[in-house]
SEPAFI-909882 format. One record per residue: x, y, z of N, C-alpha, C, CB in turn; residue in one letter. Coordinates in steps of 0.05 Angstrom, whole numbers, padded with zeros to 5 digits, always signed. Atoms other than C-alpha are relative to their C-alpha. Glycine has a CB too. Layout:
# residues N
XYZXYZXYZXYZa...
END
This chain:
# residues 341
+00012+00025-00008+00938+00003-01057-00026-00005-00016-00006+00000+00030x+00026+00002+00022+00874+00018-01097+00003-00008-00022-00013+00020-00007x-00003+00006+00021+00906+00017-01157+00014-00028-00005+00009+00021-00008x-00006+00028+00001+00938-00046-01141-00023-00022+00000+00015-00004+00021x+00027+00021-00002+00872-00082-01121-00010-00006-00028-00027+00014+00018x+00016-00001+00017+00838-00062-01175+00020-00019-00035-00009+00036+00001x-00003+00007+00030+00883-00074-01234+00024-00025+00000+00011+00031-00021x-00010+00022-00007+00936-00129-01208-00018-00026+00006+00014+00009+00021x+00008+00026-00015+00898-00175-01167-00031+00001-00013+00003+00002+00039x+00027+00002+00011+00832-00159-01209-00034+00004+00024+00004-00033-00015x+00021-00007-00016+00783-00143-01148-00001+00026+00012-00002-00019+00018x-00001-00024+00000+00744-00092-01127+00014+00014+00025-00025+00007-00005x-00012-00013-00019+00769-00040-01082-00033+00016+00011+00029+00020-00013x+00014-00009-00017+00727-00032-01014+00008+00017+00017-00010-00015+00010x-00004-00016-00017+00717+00033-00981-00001+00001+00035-00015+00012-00010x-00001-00012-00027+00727+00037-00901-00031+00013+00007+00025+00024-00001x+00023-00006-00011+00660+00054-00873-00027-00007+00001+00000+00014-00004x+00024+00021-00004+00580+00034-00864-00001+00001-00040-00037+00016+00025x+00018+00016+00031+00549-00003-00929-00022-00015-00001+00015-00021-00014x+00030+00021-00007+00491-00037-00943-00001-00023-00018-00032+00016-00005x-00004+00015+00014+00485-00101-00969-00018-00002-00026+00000-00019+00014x+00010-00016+00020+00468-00115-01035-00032-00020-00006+00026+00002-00028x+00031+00000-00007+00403-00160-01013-00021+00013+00003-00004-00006+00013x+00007-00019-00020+00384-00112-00966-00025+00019-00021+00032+00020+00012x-00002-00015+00021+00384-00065-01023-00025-00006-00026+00030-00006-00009x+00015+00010+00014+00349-00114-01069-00030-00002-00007+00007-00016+00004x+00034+00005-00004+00287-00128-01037-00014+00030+00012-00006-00027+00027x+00017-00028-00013+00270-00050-01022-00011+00013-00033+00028+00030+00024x+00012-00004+00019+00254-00054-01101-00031+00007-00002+00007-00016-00011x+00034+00005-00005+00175-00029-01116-00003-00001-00030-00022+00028+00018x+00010+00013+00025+00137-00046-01178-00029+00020-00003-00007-00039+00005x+00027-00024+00004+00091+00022-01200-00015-00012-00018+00007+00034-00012x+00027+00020+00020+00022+00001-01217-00008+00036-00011-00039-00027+00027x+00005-00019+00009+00024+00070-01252+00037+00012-00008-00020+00014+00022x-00005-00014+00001+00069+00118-01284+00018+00016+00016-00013+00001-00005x-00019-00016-00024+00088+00165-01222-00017-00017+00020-00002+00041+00005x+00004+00007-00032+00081+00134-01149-00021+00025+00014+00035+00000+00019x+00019-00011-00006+00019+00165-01117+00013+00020+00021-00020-00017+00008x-00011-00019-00028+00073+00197-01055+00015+00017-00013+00019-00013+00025x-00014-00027+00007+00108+00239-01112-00013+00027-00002+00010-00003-00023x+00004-00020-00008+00107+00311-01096+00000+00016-00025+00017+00007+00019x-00005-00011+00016+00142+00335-01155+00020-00011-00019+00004+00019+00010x-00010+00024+00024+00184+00316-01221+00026+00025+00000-00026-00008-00039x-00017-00018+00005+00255+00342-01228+00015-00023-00024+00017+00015+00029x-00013+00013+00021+00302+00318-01283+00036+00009+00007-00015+00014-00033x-00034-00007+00006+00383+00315-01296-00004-00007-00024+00028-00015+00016x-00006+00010+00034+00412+00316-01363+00031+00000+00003-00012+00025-00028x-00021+00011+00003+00478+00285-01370+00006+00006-00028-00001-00026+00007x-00011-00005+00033+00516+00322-01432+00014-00015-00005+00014+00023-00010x-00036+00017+00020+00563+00273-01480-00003+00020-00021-00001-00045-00021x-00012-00017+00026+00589+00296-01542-00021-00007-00018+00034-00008-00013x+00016+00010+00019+00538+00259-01584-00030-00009+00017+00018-00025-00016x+00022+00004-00016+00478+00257-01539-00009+00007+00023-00001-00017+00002x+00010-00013-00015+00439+00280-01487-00013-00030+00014-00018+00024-00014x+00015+00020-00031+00423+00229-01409-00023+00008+00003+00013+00004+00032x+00020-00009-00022+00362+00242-01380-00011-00026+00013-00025+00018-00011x+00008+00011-00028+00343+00223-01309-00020+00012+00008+00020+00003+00019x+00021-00006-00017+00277+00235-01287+00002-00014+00020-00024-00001-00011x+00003+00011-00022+00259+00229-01213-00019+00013+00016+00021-00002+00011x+00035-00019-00018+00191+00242-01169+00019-00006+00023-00047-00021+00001x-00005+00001-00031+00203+00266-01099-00025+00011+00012+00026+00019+00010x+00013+00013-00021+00161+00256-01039+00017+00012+00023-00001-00032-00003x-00006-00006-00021+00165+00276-00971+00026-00016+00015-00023+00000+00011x-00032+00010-00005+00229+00264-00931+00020-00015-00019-00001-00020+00022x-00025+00009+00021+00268+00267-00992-00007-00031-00010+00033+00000+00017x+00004+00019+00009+00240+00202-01014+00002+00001-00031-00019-00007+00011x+00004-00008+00024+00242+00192-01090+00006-00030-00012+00019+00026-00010x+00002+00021+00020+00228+00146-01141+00014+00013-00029-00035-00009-00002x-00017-00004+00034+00266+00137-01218-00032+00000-00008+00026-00034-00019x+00026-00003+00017+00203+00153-01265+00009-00008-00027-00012+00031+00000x-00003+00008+00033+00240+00151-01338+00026+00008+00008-00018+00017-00031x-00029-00014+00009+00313+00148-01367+00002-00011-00030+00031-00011+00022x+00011-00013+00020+00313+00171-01433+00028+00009-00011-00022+00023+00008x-00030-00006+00010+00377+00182-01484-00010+00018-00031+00023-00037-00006x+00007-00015+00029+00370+00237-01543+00025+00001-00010-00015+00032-00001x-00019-00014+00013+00421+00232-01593-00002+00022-00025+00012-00019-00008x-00003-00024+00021+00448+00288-01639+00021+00017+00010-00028+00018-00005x-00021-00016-00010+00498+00337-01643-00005+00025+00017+00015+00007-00021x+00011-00025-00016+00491+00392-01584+00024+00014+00002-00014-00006+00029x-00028-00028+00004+00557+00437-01604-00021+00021+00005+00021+00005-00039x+00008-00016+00011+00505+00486-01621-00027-00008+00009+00009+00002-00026x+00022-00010-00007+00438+00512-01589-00029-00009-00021+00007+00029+00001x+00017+00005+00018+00412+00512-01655-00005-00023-00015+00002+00015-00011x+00003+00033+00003+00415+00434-01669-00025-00017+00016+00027-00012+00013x+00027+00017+00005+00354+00388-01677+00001-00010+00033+00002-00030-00029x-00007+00011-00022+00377+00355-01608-00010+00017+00022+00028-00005+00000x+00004-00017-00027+00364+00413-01562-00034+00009-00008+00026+00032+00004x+00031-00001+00001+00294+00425-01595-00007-00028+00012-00014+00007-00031x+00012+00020-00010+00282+00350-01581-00003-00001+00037+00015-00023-00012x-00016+00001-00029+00310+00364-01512-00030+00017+00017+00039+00024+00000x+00023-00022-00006+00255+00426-01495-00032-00015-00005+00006+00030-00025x+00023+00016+00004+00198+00378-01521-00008-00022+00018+00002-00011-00022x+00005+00014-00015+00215+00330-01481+00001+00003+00034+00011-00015-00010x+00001-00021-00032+00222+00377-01412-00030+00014-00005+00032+00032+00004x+00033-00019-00006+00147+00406-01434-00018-00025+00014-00021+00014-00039x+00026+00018+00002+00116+00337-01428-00009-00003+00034+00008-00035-00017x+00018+00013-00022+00071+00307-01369+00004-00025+00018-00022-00006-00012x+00005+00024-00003+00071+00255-01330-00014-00015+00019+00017-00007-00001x+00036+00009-00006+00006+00216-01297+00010-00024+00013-00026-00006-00030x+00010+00017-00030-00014+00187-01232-00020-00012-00003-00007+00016+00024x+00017+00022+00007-00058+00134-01223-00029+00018-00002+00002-00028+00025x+00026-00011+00001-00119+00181-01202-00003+00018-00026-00006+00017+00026x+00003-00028+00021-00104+00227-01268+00017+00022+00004-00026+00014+00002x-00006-00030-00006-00070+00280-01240+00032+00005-00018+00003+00004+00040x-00027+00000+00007-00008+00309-01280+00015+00013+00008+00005+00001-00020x-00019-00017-00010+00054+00329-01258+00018+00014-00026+00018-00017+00020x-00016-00012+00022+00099+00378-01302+00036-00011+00011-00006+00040+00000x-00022-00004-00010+00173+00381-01287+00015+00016+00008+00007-00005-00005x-00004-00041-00007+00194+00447-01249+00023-00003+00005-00016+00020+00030x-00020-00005-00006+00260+00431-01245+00022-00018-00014-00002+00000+00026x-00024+00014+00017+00325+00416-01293+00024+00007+00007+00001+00005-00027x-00022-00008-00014+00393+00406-01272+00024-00014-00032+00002-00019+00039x-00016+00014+00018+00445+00395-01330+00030+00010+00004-00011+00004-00029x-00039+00011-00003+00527+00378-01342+00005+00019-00015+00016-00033-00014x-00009-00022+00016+00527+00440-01392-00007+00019-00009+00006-00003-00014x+00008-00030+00009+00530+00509-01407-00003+00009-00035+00024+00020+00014x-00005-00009+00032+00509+00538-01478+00004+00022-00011-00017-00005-00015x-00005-00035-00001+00535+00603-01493-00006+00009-00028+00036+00010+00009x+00006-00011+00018+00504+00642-01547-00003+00030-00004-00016-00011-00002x-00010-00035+00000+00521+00715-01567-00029+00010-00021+00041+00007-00022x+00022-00024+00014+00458+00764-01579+00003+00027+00006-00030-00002+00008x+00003-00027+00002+00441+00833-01588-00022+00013+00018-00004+00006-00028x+00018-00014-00017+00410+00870-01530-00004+00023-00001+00005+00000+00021x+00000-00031+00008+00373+00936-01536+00013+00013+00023-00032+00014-00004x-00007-00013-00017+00398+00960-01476+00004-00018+00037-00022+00023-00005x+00001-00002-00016+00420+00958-01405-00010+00017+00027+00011-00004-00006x+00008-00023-00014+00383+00983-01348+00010+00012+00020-00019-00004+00006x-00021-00016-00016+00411+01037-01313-00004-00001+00035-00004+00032-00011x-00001+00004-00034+00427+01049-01240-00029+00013+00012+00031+00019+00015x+00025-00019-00011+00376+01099-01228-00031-00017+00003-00005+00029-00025x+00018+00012-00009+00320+01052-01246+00002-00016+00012-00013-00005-00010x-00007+00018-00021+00347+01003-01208-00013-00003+00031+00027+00004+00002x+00000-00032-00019+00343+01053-01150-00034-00005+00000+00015+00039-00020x+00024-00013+00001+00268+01054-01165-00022-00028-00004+00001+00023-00026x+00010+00035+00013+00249+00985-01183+00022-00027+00011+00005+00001-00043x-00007+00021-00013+00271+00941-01131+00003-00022-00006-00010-00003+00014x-00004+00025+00012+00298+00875-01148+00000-00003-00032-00019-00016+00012x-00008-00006+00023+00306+00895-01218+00038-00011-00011-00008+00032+00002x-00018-00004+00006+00381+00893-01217+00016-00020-00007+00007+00012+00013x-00008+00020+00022+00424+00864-01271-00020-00013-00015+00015-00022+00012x+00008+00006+00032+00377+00854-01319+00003+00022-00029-00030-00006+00002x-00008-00017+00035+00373+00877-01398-00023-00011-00018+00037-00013-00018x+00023+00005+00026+00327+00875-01449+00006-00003-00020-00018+00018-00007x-00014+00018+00023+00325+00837-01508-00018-00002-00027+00006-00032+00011x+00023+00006+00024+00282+00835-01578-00010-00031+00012+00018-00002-00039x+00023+00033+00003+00225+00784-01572+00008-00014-00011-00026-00002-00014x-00003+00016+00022+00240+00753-01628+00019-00018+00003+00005+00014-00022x-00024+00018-00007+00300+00731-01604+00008-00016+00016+00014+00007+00002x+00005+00014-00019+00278+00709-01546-00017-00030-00009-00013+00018+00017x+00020+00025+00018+00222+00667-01583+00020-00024-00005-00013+00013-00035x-00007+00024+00009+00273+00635-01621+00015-00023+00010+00009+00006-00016x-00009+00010-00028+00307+00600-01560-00024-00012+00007+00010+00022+00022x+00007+00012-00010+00241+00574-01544-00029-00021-00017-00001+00016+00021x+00022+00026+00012+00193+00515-01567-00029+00007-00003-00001-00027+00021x+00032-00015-00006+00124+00560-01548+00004+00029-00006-00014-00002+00036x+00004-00017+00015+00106+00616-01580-00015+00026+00012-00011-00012-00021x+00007-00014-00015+00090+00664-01527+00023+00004+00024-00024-00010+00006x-00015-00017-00021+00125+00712-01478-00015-00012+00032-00007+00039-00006x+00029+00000-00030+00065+00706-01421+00001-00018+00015-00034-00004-00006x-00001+00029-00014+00079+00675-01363-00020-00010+00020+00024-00002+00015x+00031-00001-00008+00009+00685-01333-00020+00011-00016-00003+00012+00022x+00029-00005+00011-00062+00695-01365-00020+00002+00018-00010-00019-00017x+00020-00002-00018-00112+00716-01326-00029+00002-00020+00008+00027+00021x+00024+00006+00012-00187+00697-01357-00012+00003+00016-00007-00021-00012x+00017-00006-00016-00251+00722-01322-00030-00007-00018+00007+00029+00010x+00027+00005+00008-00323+00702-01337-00022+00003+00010-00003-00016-00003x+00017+00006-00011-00383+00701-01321-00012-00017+00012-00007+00004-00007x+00009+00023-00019-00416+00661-01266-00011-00032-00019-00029+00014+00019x+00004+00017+00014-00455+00623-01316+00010-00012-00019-00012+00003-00004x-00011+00022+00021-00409+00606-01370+00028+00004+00005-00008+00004-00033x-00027+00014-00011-00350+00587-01320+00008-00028-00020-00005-00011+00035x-00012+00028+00005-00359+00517-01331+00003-00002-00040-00027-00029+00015x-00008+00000+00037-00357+00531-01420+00025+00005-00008-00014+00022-00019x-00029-00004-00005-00297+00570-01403+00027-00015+00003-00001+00010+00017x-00017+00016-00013-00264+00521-01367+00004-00018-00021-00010-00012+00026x-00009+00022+00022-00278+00466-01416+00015+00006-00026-00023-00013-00010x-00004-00006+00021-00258+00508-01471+00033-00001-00002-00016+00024-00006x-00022-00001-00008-00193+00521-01440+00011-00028+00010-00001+00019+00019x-00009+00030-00002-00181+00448-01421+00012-00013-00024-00023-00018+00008x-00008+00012+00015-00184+00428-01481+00028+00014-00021-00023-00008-00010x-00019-00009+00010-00134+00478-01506+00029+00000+00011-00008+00020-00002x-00036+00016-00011-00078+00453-01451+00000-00025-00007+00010-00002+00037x-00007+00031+00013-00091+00386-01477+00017-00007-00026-00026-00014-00007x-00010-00004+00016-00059+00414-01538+00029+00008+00002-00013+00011-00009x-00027-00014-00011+00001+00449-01500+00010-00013+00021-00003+00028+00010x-00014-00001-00023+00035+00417-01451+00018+00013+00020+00005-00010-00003x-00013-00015-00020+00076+00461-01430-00019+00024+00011+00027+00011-00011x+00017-00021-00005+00009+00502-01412-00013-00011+00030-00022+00003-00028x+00014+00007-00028-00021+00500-01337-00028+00018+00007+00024+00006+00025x+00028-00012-00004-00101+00516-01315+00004+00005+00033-00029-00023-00010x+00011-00004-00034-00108+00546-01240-00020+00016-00008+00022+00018+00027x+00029-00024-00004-00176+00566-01227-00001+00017+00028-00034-00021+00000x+00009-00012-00019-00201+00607-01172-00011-00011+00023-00014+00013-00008x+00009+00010-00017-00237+00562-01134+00013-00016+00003-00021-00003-00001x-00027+00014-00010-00178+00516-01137+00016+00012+00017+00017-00005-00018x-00016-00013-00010-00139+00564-01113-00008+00009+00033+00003+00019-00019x+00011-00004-00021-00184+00586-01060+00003-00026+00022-00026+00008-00008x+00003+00034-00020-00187+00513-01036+00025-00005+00004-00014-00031-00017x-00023-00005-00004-00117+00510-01027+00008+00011+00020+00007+00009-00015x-00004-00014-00024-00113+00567-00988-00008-00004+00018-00001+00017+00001x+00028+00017-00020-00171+00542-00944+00013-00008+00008-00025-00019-00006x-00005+00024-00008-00139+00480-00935+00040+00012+00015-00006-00027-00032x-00022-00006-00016-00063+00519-00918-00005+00020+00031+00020+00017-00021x+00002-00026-00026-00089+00573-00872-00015-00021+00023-00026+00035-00011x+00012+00018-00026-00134+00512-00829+00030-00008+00011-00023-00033-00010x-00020+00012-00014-00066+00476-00819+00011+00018+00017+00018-00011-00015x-00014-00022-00012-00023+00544-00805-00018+00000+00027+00001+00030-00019x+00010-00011-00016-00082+00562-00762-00007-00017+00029-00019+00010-00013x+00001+00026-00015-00085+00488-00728+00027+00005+00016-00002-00030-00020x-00024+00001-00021-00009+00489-00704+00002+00024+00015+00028-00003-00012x-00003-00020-00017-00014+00561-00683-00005-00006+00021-00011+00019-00005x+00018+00009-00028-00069+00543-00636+00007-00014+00021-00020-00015-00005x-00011+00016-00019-00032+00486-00609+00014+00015+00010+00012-00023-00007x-00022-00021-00010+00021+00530-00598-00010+00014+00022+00009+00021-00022x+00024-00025-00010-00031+00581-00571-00006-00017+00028-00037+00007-00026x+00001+00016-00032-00058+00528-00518+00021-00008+00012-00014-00025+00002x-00025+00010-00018+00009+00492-00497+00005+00031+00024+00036-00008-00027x-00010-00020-00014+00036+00566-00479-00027+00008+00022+00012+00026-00022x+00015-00008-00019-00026+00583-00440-00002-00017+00021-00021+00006-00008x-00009+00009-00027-00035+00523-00397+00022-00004+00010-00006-00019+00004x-00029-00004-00016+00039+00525-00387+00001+00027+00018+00026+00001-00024x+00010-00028-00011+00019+00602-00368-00017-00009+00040-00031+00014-00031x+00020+00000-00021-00037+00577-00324+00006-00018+00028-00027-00009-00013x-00008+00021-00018-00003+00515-00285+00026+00020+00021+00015-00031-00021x-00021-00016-00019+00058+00572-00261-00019+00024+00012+00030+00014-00019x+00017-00018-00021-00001+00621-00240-00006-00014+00021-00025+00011-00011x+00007+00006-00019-00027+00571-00202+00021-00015+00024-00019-00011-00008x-00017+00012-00022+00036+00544-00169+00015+00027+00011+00023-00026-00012x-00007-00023-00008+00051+00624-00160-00018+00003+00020+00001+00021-00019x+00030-00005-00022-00013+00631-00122-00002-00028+00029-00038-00006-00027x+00000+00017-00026-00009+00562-00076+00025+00000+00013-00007-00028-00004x-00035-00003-00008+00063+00580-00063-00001+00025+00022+00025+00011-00032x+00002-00027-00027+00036+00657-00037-00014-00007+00025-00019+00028-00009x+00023+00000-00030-00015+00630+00013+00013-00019+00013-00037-00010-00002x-00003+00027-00017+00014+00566+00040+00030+00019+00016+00006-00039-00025x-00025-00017-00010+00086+00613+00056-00018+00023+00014+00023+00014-00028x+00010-00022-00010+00037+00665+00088-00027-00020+00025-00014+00024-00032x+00027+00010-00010-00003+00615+00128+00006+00020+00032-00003-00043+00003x-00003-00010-00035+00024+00645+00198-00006+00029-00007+00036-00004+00018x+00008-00017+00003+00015+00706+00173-00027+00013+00009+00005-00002-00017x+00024+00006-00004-00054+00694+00160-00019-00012+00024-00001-00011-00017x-00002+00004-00023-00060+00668+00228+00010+00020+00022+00012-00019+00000x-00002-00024-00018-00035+00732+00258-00020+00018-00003+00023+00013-00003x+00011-00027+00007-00083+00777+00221-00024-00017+00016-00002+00015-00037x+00018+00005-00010-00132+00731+00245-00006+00003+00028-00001-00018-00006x+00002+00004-00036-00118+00725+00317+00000+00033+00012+00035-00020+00014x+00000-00026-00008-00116+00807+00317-00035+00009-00007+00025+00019-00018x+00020-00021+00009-00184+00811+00294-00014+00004-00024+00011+00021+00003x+00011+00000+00025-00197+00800+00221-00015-00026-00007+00022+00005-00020x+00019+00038-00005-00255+00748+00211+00018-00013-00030-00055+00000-00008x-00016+00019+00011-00239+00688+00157-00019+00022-00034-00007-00044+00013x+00009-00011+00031-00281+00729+00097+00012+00024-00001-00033+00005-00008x-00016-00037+00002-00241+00798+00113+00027-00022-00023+00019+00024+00050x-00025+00022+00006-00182+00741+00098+00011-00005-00030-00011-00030+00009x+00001+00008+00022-00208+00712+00041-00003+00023-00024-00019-00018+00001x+00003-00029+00019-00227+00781+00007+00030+00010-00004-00020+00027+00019x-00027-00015+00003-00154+00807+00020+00016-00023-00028+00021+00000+00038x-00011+00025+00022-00129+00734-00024-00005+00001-00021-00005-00025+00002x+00008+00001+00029-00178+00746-00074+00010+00018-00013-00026+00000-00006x-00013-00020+00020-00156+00809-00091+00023+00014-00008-00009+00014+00003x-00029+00007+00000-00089+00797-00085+00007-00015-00032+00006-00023+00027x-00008+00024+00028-00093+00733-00143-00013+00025-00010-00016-00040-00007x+00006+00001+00033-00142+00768-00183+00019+00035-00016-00046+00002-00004x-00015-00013+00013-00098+00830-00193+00019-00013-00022+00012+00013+00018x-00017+00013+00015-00041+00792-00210-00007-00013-00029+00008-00017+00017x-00001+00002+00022-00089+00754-00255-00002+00020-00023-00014-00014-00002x+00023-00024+00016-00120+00821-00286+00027+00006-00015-00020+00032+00023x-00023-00011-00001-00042+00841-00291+00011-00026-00025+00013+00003+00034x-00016+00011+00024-00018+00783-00329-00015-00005-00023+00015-00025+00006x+00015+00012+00020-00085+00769-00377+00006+00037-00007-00035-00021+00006x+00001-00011+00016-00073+00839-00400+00018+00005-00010-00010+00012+00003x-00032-00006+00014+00005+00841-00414-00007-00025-00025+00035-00009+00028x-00001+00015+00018-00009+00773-00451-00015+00001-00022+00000-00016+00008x+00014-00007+00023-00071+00800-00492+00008+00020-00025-00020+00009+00009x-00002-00028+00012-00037+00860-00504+00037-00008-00023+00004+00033+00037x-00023+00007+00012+00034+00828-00525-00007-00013-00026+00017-00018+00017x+00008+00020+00008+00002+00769-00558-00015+00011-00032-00018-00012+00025x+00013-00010+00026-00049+00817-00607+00018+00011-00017-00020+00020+00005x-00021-00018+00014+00012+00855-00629+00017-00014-00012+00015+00018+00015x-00016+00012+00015+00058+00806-00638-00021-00021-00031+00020-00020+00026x+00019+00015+00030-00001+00769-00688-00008+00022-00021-00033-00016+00008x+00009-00025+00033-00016+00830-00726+00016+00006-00015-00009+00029+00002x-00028-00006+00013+00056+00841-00740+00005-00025-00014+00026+00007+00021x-00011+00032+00017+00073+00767-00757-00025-00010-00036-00009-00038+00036x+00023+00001+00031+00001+00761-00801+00008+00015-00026-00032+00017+00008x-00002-00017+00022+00023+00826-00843+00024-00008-00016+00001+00029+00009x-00029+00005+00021+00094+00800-00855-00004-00022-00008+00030+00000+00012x+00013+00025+00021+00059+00735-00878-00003-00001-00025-00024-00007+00004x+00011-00003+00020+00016+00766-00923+00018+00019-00019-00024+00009+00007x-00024-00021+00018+00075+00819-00950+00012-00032-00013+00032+00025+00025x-00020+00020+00013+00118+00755-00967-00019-00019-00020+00017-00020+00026x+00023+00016+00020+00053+00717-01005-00014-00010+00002+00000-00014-00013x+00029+00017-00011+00008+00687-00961-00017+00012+00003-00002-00013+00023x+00017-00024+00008-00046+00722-00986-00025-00002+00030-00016-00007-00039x+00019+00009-00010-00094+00679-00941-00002+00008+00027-00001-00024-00003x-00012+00002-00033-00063+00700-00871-00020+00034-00008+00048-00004+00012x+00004-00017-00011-00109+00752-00847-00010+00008+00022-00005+00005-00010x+00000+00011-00014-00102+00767-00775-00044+00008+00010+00029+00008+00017x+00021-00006-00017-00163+00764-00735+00006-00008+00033-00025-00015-00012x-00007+00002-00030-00169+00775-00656-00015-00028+00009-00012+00028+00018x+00004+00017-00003-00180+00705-00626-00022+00006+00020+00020-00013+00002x+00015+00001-00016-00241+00723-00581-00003-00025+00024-00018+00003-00014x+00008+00028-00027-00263+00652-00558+00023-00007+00020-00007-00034-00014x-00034+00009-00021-00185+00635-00539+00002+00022+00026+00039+00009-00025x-00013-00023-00022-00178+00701-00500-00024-00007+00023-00001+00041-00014x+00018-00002-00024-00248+00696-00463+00002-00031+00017-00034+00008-00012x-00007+00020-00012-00230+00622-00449+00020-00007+00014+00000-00010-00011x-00022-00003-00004-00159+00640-00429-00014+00021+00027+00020+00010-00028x+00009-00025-00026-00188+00698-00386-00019-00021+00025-00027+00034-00017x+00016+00009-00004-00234+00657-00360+00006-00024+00021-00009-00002-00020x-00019+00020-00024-00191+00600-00335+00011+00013+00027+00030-00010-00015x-00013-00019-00014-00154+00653-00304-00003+00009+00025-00002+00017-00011x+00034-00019-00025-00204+00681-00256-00009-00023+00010-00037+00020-00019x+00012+00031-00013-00231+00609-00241+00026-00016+00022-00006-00027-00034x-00014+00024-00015-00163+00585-00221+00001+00026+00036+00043-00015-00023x-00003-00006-00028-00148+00640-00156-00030-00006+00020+00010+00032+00001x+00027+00010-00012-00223+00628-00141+00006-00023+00020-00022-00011-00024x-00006+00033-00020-00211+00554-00126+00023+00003+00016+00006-00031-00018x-00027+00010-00027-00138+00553-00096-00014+00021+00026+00049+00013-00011x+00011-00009-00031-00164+00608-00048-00013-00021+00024-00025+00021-00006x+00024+00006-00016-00227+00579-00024+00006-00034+00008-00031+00007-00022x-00005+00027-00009-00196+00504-00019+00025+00008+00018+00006-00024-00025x-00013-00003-00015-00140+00536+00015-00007+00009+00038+00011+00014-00016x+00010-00008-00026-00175+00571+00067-00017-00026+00015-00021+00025-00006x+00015+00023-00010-00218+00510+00070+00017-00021+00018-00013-00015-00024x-00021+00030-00020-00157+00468+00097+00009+00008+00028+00035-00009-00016x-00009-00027-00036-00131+00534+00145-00017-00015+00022-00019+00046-00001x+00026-00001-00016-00198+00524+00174-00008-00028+00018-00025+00005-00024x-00017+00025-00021-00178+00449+00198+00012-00005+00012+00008-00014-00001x-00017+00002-00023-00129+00472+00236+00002+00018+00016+00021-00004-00006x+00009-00027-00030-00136+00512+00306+00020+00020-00004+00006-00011+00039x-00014-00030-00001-00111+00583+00300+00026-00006+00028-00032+00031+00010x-00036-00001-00026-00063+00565+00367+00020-00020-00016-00006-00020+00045x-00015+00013+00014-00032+00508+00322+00017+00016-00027-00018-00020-00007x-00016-00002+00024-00015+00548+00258+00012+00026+00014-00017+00002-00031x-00008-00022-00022+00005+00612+00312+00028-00016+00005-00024+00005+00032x-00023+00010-00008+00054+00562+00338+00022-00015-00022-00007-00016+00020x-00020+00011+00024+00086+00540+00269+00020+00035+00003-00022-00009-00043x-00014-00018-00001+00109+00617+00281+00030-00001+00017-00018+00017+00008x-00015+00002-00016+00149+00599+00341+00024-00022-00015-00015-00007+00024x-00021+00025+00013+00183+00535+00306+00014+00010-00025-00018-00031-00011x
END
């Protein structure tokens, strides 16, 4: 039936399910007063192999998968062969940059292409099982002459980090000196230290922001079932409390037995939860910082705990003493006779 639509009766063939119109569609066009869109995150590319040329699709993405087209870009030349003018043009044009309205440049950390290029070299060797064995995450690789590696690539260096150190005072000479030498390389990137630092700053506040929330929700959710544990024990014990009374125990013998009733219980649960709570963060912090988050290091939350403790102890205080306060409105022969009913 498709093939009838299409090539009989000359129209197109519509698929069965939602669509969007092609207004709709129209007017969700935007018009960049720059380069890249200020909400792109990052720059990835496709390359669409033909026989005589090379597609490219750049595209910035943005949070919830959003993404904008940035460039599309056609290299011809013959790409049978690695070593054709075409695939150097290809590598030149995956080093370059591309700039946001405030300055900032993005690289492109990510290429997806339609073809494989298979090229036969000479490896010194394979590494064996044993170091494998010894050198974790090593396995399946091989070593290869430099040289040969080199010639596969457009930059003229192995190094996929540099680490530069200076002196306090001639950071900022450093810096410039080195600026102006990625202005020459594009495929070259500057992280400083105090960038870096700031970074982390700025990940470990957030991490340390949702924890917290986290951290409070679970406690007053903690503290609202202590206290409906605690007005649940006395108000079910009122006749009780009306018997011990009527034998003989004044209303502060009463209240002393309540208090030290809650504040066990609290003493009992603020130290299972300090004691769970520190352990499970020292464990979670270290396997943070094992996996790369250099910044995660734990520390014991003092203020939370003594504010947490603190609540704690405040809340059997009050339900007691407003409880007793209500007892105390009603005649010992009245709450005696809720026994009988």
């Amino acid at each position: 039936m498709k093939v009838w639509t299409n090539t009989e009766m000359g129209q197109t063939w519509e698929e069965d399910g939602e669509s969007i119109e092609d207004d709709v569609l129209l007017e969700r066009r935007e018009t960049y007063d720059c380069e890249v869109p200020e909400d792109v995150m990052y720059i990835t590319v496709g390359v669409d192999t033909q026989d005589d040329r090379f597609e490219i699709d750049v595209v910035g993405w943005g949070p919830e998968y959003e993404s904008w087209g940035i460039k599309y870009a056609v290299l011809y030349g013959d790409n049978s062969s690695i070593e054709n003018q075409v695939w150097k043009d290809l590598d030149t044009f995956l080093l370059q940059t591309f700039e946001k309205q405030d300055g900032t440049k993005l690289k492109i950390i990510c290429t997806c292409s339609s073809k494989m290029v298979e090229k036969d070299v000479t490896i010194l060797g394979i590494l064996n099982d044993e170091y494998n064995l010894e050198n974790d995450g090593l396995e399946g690789w091989f070593l290869m002459p430099e040289q040969a590696v080199l010639n596969w690539l457009s930059y003229d260096s192995l190094n996929a980090h540099l680490l530069v150190s200076a002196d306090a005072d001639k950071e900022e000479t450093v810096q410039e000196a080195l600026a102006e030498m990625l202005e020459k390389k594009s495929g070259l990137n500057l992280e400083t230290y105090a960038g870096r630092k700031a970074v982390y700053e700025q990940t470990a506040s957030q991490m340390f922001a949702a924890i917290s929330g986290l951290a409070i929700f679970i406690m007053m959710f903690s503290i609202l079932s202590m206290m409906n544990t605690l007005i649940t024990n006395i108000v079910t014990r009122k006749q009780e409390l009306a018997m011990l009374e009527a034998i003989g125990m004044s209303k502060v013998q009463i209240r002393k037995m309540l208090l030290g009733e809650s504040l066990f219980l609290v003493f009992s649960a603020v130290g299972v939860t300090v004691t769970i709570g520190t352990l499970s963060g020292y464990v979670l912090s270290n396997m943070l910082y094992n996996m790369g988050a250099f910044y995660m290091a734990f520390r014991f939350p003092v203020k939370l705990a003594l504010i947490y403790a603190g609540v704690l102890t405040a809340v059997p205080l009050l339900i007691t003493f407003v409880s007793m306060h209500s007892f105390s409105k009603e005649a010992l022969v009245e709450r005696l006779r809720g026994m009988e009913n």
